[in-house]
mmCIF file as gemmi writes it, N, C-alpha and C atoms, coordinates in Angstrom:
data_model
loop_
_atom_site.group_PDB
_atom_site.id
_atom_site.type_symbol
_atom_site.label_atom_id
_atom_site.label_alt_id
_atom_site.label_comp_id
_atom_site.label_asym_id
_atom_site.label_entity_id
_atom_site.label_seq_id
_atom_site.pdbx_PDB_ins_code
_atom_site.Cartn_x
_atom_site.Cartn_y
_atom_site.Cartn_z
_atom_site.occupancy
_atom_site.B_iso_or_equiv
_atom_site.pdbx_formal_charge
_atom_site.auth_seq_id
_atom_site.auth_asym_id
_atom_site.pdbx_PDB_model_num
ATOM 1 N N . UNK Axp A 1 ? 0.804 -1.188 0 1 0 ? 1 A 1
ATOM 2 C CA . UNK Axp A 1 ? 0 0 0 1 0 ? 1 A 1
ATOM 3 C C . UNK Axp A 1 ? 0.853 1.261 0 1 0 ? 1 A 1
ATOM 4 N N . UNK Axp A 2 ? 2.256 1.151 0.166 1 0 ? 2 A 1
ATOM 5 C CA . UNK Axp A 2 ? 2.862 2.287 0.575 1 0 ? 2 A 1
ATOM 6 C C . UNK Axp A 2 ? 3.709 2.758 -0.865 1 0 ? 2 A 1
ATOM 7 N N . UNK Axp A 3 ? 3.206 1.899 -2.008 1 0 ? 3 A 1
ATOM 8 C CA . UNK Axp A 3 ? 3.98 1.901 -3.264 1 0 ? 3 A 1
ATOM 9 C C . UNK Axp A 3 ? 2.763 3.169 -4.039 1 0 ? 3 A 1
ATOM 10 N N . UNK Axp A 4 ? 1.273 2.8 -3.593 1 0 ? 4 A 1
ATOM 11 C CA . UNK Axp A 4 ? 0.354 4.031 -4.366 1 0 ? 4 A 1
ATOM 12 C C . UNK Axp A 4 ? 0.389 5.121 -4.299 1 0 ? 4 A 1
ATOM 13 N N . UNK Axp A 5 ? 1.187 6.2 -3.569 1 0 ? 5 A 1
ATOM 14 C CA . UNK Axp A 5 ? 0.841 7.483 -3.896 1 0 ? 5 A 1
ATOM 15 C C . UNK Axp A 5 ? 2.673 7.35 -4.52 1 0 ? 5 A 1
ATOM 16 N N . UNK Axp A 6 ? 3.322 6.658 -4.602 1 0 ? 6 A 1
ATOM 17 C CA . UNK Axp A 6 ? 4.245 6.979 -5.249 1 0 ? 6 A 1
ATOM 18 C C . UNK Axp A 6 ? 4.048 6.555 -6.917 1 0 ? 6 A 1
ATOM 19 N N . UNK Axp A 7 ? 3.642 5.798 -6.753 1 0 ? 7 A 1
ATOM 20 C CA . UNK Axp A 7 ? 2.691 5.408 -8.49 1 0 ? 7 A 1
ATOM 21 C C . UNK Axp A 7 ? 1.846 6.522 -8.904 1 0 ? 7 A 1
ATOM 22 N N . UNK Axp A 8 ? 1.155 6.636 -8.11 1 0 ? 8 A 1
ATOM 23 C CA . UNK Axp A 8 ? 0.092 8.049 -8.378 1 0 ? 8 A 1
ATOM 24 C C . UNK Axp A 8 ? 0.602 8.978 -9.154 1 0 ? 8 A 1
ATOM 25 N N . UNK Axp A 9 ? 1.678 9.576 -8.333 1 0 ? 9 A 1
ATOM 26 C CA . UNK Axp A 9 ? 2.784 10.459 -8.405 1 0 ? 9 A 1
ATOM 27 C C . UNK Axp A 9 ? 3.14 10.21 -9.306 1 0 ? 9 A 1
ATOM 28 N N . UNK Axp A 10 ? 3.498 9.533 -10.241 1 0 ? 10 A 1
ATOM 29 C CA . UNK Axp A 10 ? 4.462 9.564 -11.844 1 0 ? 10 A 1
ATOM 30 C C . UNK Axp A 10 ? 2.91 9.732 -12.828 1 0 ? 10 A 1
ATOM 31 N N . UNK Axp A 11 ? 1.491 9.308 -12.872 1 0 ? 11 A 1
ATOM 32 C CA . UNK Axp A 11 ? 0.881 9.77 -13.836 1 0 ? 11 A 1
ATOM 33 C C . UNK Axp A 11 ? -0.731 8.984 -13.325 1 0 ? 11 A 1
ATOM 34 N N . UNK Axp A 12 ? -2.195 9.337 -13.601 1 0 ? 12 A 1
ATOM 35 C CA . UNK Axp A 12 ? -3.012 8.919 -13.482 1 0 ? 12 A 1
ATOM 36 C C . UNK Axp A 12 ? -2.908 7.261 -13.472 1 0 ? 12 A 1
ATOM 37 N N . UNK Axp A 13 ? -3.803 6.67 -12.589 1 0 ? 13 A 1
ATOM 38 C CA . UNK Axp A 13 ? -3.563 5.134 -12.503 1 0 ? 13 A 1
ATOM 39 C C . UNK Axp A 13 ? -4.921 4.611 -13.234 1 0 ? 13 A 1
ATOM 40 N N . UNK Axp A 14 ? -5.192 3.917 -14.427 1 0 ? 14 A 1
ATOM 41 C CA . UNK Axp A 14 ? -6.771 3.574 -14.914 1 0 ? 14 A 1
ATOM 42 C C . UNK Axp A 14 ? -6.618 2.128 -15.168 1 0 ? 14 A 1
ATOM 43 N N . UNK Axp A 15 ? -7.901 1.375 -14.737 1 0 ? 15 A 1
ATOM 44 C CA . UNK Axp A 15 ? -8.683 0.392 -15.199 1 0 ? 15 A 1
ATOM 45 C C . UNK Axp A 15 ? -9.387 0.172 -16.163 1 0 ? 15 A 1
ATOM 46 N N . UNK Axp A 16 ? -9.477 -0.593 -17.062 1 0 ? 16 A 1
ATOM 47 C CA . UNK Axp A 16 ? -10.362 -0.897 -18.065 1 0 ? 16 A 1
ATOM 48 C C . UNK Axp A 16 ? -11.019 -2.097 -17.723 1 0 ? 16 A 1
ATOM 49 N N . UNK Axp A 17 ? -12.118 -2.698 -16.848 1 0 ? 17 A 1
ATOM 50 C CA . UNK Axp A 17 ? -12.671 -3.752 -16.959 1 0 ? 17 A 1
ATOM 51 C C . UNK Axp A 17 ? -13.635 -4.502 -18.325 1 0 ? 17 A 1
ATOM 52 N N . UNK Axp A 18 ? -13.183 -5.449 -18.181 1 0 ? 18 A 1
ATOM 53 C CA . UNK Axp A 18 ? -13.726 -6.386 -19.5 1 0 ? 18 A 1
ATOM 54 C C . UNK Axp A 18 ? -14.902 -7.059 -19.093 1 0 ? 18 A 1
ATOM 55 N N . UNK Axp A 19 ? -16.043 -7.165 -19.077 1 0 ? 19 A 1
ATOM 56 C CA . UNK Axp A 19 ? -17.329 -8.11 -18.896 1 0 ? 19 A 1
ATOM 57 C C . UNK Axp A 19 ? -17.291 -9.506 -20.162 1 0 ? 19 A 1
ATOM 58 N N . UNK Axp A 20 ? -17.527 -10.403 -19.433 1 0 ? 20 A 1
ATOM 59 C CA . UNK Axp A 20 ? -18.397 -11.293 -20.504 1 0 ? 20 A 1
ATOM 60 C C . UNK Axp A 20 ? -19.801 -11.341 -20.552 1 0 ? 20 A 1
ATOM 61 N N . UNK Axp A 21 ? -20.855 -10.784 -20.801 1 0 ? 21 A 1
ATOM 62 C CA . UNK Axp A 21 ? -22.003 -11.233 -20.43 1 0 ? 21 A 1
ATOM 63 C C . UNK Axp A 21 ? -22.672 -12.472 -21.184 1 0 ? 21 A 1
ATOM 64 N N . UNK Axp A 22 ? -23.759 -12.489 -20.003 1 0 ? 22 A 1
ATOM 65 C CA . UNK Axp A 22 ? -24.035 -14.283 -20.24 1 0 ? 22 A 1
ATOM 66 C C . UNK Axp A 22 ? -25.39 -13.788 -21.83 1 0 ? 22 A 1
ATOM 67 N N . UNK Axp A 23 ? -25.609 -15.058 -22.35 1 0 ? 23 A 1
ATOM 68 C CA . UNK Axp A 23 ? -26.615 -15.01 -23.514 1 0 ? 23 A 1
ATOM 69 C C . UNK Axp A 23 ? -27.66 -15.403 -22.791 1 0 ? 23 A 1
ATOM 70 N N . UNK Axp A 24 ? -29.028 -15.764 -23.293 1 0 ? 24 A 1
ATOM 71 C CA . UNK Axp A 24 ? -29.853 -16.497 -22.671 1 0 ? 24 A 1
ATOM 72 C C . UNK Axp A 24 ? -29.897 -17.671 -22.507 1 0 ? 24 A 1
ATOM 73 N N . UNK Axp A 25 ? -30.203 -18.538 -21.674 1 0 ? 25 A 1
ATOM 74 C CA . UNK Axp A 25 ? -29.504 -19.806 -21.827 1 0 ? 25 A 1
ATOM 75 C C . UNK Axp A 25 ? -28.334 -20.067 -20.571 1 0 ? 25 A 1
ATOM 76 N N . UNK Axp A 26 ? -27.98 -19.376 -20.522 1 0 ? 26 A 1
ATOM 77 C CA . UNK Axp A 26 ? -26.027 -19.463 -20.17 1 0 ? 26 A 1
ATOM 78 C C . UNK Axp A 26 ? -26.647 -19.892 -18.82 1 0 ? 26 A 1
ATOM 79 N N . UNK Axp A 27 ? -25.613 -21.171 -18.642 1 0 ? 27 A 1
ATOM 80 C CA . UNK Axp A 27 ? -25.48 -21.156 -16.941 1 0 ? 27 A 1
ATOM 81 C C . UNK Axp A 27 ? -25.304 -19.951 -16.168 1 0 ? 27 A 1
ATOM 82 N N . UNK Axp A 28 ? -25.766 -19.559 -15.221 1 0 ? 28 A 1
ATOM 83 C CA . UNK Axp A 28 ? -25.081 -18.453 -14.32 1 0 ? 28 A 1
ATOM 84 C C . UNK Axp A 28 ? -24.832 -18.669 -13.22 1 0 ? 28 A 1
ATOM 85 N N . UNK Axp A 29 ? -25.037 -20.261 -12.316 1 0 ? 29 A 1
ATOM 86 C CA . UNK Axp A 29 ? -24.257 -20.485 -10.913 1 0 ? 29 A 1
ATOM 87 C C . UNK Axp A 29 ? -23.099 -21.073 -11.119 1 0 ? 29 A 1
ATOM 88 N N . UNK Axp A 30 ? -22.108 -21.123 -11.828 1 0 ? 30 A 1
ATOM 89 C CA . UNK Axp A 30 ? -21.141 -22.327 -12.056 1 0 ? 30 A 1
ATOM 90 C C . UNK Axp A 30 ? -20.047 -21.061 -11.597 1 0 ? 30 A 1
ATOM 91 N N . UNK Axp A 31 ? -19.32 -19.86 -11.301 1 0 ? 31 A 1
ATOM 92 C CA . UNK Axp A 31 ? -18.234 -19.117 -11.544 1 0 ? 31 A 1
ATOM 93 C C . UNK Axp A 31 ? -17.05 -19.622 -12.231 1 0 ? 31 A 1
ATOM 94 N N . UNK Axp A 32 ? -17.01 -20.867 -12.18 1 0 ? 32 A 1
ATOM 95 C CA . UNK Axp A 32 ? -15.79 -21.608 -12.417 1 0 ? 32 A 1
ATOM 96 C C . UNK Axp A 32 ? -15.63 -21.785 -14.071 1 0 ? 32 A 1
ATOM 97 N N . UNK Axp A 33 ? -17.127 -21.774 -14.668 1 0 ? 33 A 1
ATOM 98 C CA . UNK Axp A 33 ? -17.25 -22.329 -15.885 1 0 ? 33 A 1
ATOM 99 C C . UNK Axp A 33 ? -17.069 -21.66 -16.913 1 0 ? 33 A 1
ATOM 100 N N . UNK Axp A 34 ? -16.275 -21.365 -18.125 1 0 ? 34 A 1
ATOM 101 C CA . UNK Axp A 34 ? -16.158 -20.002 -18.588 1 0 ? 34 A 1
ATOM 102 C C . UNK Axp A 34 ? -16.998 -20.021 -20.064 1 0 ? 34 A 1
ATOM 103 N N . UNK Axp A 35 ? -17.255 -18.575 -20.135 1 0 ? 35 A 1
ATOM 104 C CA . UNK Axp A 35 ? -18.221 -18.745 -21.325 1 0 ? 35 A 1
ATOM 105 C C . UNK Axp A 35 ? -17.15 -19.348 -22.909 1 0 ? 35 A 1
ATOM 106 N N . UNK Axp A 36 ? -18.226 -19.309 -23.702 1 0 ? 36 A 1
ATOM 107 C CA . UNK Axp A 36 ? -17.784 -20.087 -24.638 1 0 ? 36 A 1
ATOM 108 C C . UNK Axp A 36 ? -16.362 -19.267 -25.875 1 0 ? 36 A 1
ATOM 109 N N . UNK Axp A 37 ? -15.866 -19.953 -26.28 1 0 ? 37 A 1
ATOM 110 C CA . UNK Axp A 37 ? -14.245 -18.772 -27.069 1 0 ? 37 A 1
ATOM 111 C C . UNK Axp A 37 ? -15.35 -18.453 -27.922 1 0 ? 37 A 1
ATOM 112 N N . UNK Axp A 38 ? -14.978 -16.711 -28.308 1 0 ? 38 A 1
ATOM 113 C CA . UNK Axp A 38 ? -15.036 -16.09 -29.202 1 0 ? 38 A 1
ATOM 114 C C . UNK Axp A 38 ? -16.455 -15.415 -28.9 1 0 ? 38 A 1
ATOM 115 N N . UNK Axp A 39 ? -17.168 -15.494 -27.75 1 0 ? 39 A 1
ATOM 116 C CA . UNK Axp A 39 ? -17.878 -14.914 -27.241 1 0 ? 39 A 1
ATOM 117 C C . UNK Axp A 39 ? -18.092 -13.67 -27.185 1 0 ? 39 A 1
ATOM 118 N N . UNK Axp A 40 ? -18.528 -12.698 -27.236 1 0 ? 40 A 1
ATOM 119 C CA . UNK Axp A 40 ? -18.532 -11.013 -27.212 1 0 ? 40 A 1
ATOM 120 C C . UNK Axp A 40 ? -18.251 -10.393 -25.502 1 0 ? 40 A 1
ATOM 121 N N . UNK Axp A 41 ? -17.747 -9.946 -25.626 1 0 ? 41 A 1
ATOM 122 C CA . UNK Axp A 41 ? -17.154 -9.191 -24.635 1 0 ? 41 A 1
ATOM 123 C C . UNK Axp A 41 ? -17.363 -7.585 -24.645 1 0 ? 41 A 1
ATOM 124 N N . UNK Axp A 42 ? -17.459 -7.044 -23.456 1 0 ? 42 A 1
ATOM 125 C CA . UNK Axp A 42 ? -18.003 -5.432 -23.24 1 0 ? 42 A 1
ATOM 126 C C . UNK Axp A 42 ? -17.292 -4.627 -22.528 1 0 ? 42 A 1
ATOM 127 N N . UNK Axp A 43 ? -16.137 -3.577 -22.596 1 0 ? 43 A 1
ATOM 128 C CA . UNK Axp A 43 ? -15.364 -2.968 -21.794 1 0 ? 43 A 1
ATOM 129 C C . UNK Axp A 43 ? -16.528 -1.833 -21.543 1 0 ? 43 A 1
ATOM 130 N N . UNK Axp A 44 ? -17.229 -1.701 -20.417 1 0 ? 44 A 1
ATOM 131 C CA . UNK Axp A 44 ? -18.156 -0.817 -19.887 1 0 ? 44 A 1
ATOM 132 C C . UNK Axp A 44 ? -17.622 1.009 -19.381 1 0 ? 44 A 1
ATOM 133 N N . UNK Axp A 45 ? -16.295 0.769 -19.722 1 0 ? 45 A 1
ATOM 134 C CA . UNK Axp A 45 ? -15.546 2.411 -19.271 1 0 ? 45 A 1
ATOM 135 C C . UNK Axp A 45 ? -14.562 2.243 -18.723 1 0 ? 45 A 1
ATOM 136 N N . UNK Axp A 46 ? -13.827 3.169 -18.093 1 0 ? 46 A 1
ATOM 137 C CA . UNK Axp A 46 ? -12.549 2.824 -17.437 1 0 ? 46 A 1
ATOM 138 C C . UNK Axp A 46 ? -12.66 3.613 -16.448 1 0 ? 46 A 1
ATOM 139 N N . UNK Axp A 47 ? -11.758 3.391 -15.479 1 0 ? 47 A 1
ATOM 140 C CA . UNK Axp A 47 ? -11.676 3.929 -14.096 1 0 ? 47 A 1
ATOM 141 C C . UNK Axp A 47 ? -10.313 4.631 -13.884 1 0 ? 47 A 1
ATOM 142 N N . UNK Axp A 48 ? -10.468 6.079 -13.595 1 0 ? 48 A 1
ATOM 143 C CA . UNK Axp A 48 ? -8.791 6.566 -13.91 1 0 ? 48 A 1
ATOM 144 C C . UNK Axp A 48 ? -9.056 7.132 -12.012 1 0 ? 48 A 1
ATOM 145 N N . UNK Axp A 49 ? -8.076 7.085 -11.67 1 0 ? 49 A 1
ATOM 146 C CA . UNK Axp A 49 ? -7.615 7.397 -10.152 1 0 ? 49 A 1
ATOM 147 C C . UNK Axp A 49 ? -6.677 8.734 -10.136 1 0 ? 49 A 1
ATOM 148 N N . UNK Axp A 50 ? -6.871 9.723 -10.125 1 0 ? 50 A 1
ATOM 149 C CA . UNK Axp A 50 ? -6.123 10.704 -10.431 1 0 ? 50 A 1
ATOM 150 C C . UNK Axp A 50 ? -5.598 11.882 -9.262 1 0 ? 50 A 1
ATOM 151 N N . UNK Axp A 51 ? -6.208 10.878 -8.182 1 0 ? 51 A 1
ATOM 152 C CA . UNK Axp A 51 ? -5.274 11.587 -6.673 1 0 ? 51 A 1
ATOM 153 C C . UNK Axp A 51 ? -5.884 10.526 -5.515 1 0 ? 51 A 1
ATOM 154 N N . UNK Axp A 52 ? -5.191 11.007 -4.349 1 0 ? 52 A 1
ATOM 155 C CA . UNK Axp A 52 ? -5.626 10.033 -3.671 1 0 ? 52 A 1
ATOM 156 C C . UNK Axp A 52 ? -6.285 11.031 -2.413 1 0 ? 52 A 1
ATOM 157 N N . UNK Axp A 53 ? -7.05 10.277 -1.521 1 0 ? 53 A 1
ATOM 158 C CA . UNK Axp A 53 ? -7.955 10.794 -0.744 1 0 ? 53 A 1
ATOM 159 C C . UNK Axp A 53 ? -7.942 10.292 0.918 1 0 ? 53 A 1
ATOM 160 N N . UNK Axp A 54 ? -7.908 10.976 1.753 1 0 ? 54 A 1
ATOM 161 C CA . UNK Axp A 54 ? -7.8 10.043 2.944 1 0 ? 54 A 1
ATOM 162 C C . UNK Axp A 54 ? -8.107 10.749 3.965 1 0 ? 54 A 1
ATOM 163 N N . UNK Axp A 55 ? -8.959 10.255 4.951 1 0 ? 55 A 1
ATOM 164 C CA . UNK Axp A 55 ? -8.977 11.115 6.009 1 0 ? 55 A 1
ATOM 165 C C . UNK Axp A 55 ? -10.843 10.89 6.451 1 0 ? 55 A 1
ATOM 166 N N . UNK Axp A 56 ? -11.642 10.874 7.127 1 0 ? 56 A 1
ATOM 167 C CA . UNK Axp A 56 ? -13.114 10.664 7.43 1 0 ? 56 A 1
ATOM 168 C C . UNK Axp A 56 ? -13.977 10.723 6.443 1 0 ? 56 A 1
ATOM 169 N N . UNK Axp A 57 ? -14.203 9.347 6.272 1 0 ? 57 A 1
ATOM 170 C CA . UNK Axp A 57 ? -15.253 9.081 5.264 1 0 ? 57 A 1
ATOM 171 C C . UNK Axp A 57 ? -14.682 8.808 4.153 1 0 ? 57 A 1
ATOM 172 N N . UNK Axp A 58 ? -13.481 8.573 3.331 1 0 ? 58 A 1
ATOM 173 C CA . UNK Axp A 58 ? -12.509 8.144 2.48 1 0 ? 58 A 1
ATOM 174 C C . UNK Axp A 58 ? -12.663 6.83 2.343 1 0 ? 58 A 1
ATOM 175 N N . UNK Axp A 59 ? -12.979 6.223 3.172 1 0 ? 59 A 1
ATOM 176 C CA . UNK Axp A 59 ? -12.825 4.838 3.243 1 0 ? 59 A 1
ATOM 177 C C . UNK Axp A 59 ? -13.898 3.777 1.877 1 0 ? 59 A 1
ATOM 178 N N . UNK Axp A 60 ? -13.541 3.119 1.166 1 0 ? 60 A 1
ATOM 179 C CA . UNK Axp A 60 ? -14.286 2.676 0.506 1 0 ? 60 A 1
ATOM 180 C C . UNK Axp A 60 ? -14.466 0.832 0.785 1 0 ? 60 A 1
ATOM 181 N N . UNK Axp A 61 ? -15.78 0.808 0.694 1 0 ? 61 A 1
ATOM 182 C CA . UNK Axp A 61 ? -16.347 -0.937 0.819 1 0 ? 61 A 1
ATOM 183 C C . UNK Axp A 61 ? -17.079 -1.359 -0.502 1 0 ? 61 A 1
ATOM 184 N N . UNK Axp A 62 ? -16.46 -2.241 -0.931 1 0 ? 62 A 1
ATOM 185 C CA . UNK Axp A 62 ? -17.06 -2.992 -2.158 1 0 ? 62 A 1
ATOM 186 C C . UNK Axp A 62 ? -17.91 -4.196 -1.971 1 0 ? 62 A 1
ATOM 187 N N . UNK Axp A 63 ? -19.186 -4.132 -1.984 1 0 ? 63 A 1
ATOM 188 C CA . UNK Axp A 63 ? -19.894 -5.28 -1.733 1 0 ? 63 A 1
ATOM 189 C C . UNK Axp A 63 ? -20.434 -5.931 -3.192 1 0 ? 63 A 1
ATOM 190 N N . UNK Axp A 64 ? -20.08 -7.023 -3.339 1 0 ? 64 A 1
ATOM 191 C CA . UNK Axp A 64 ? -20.339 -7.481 -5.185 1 0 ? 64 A 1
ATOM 192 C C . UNK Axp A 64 ? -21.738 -7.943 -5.095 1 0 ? 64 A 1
ATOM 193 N N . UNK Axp A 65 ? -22.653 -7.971 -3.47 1 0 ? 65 A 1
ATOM 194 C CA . UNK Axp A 65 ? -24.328 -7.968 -3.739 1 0 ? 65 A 1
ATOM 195 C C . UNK Axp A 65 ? -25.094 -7.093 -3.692 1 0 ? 65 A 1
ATOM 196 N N . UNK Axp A 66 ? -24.061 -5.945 -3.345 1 0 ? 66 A 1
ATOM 197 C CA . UNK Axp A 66 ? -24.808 -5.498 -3.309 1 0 ? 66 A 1
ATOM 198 C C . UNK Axp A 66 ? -25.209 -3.927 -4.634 1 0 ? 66 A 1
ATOM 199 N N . UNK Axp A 67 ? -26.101 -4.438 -5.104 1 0 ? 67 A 1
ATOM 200 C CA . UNK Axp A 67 ? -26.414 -4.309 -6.535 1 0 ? 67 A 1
ATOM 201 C C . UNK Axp A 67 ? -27.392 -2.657 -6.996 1 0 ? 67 A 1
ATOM 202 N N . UNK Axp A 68 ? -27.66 -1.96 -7.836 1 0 ? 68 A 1
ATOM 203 C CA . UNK Axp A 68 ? -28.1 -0.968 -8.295 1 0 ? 68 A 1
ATOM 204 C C . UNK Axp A 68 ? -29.952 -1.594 -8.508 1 0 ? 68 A 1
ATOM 205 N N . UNK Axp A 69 ? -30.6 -0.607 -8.175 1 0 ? 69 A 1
ATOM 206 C CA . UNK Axp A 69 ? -32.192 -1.22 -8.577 1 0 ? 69 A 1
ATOM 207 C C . UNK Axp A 69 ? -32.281 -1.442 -10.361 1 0 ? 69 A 1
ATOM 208 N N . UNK Axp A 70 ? -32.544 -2.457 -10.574 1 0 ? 70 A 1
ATOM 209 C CA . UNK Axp A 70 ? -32.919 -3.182 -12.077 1 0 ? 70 A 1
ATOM 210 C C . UNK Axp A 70 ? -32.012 -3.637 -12.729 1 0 ? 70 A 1
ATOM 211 N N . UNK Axp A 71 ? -31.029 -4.334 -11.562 1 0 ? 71 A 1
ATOM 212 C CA . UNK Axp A 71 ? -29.654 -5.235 -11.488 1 0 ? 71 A 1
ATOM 213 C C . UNK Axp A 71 ? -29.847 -6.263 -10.556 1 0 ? 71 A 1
ATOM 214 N N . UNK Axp A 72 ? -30.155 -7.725 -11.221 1 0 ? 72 A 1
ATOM 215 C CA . UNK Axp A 72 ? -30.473 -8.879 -9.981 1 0 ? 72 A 1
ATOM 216 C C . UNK Axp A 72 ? -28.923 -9.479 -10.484 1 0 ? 72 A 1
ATOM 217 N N . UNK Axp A 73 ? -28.553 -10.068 -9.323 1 0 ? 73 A 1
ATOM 218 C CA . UNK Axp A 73 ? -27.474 -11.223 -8.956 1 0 ? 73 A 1
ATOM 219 C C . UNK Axp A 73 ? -28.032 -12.459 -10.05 1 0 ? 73 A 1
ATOM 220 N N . UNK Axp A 74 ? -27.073 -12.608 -10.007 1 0 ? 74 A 1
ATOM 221 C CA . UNK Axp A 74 ? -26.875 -14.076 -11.257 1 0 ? 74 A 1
ATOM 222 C C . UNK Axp A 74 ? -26.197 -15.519 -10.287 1 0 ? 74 A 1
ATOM 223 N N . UNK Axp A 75 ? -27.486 -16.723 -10.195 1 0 ? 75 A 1
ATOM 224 C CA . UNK Axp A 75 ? -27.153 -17.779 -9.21 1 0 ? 75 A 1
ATOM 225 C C . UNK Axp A 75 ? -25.926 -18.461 -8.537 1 0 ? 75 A 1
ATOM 226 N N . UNK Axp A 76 ? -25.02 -17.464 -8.852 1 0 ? 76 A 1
ATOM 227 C CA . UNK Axp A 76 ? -23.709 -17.556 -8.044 1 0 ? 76 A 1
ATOM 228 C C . UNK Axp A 76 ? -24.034 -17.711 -6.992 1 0 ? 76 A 1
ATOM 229 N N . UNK Axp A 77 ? -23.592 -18.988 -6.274 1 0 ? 77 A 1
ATOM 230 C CA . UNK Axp A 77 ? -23.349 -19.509 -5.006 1 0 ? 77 A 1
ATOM 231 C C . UNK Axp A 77 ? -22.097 -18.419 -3.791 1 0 ? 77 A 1
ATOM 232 N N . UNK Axp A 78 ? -20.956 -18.227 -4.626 1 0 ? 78 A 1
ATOM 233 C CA . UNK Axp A 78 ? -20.243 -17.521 -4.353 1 0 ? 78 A 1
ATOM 234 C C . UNK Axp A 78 ? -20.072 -16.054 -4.031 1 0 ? 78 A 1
ATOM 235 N N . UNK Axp A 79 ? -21.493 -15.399 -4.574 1 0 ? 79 A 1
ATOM 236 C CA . UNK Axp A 79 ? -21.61 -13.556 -4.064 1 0 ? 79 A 1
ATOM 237 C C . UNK Axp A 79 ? -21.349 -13.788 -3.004 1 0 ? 79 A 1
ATOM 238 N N . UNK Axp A 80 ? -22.51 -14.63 -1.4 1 0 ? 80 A 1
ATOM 239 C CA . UNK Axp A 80 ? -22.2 -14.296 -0.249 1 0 ? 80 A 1
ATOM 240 C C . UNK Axp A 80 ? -20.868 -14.62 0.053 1 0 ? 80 A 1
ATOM 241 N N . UNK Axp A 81 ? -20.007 -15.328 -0.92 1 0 ? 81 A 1
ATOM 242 C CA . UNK Axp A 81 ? -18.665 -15.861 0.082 1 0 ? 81 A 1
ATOM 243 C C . UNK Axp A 81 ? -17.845 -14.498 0.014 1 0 ? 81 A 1
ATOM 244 N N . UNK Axp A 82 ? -18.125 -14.083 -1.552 1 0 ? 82 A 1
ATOM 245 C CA . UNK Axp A 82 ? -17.286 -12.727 -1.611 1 0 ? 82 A 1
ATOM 246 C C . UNK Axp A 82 ? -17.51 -11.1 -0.564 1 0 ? 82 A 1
ATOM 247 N N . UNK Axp A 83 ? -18.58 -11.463 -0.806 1 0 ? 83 A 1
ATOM 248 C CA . UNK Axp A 83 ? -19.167 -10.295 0.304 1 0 ? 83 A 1
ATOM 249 C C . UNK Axp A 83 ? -18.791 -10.389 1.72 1 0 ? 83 A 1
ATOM 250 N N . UNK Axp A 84 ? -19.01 -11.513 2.331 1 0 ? 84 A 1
ATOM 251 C CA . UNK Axp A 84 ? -17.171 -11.627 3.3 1 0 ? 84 A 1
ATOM 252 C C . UNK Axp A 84 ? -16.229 -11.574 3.382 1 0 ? 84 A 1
ATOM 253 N N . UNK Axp A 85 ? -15.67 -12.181 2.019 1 0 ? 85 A 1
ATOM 254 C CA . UNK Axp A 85 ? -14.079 -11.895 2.005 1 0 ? 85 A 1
ATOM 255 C C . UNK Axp A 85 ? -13.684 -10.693 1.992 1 0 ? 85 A 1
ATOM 256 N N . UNK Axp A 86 ? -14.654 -9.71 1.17 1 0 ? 86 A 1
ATOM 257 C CA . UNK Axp A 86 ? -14.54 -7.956 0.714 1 0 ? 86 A 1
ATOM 258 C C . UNK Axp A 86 ? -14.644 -7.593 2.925 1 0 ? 86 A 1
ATOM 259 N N . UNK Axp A 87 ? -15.722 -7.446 3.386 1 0 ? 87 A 1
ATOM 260 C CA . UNK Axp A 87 ? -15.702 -7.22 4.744 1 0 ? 87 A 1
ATOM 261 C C . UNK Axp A 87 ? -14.439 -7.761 5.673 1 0 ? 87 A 1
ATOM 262 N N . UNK Axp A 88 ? -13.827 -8.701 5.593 1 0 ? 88 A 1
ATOM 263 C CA . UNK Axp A 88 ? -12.604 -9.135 6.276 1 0 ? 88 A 1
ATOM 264 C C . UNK Axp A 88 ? -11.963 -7.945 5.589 1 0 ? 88 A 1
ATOM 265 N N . UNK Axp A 89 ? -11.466 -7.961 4.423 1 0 ? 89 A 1
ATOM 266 C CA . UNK Axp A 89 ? -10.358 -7.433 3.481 1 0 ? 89 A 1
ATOM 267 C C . UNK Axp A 89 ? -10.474 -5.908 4.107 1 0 ? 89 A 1
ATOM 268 N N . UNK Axp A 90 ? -11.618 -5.158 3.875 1 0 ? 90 A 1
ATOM 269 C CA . UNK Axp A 90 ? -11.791 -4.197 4.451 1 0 ? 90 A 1
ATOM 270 C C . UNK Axp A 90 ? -11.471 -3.303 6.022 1 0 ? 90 A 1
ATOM 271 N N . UNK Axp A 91 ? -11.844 -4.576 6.536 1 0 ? 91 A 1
ATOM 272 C CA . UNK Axp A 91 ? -11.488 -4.593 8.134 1 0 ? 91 A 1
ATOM 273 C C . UNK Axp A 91 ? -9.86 -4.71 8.904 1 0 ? 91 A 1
ATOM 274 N N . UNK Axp A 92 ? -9.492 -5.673 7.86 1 0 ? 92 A 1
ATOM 275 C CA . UNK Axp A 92 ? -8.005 -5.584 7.828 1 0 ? 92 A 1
ATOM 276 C C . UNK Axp A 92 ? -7.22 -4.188 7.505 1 0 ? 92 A 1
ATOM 277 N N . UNK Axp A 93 ? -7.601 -3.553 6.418 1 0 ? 93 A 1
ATOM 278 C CA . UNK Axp A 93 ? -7.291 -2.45 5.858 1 0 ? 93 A 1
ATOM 279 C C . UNK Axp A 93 ? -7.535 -1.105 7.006 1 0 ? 93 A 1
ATOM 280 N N . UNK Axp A 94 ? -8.348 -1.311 7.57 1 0 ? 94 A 1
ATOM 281 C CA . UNK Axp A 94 ? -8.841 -0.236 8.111 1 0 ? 94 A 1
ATOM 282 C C . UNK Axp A 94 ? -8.916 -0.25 9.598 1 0 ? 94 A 1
């Protein structure tokens, strides 16, 4: 953690996440199972980090259930495991 504001410091830090989304049909409890090659894929935007922030109320928690209204979870067995691991991870951090 003590390497990010020195990274920061040389130029904006960005993400590009890649989605697969499922077709109709598609399994959606398996996580393990991957969709099929040559499948379509969706980079939804990128995430640029362009200073850093700290101090009351800075703190950020990522919960992967917890979801936007007219966004349901997909039969992943595994959201609740993650949604703990994110709360440990967090707790550790903080």
């Amino acid at each position: 953690m003590t390497e990010r504001p020195a990274r920061r410091a040389r130029a904006p830090v960005a993400f590009s996440p890649v989605a697969h989304p499922a077709n109709p049909g598609d399994p959606t409890k398996n996580p393990a199972q991957p969709r099929p090659a040559g499948r379509k894929t969706v980079t939804p935007g990128t995430l640029t980090i362009t200073r850093m922030v700290s101090g009351p109320g800075s703190a950020l928690l990522f919960l992967p259930g917890h979801l936007p209204h007219g966004i349901e979870p997909s039969g992943d067995k595994l959201i609740d495991t993650r949604v703990q691991a994110c709360a440990v991870s967090f707790g550790r951090r903080h």
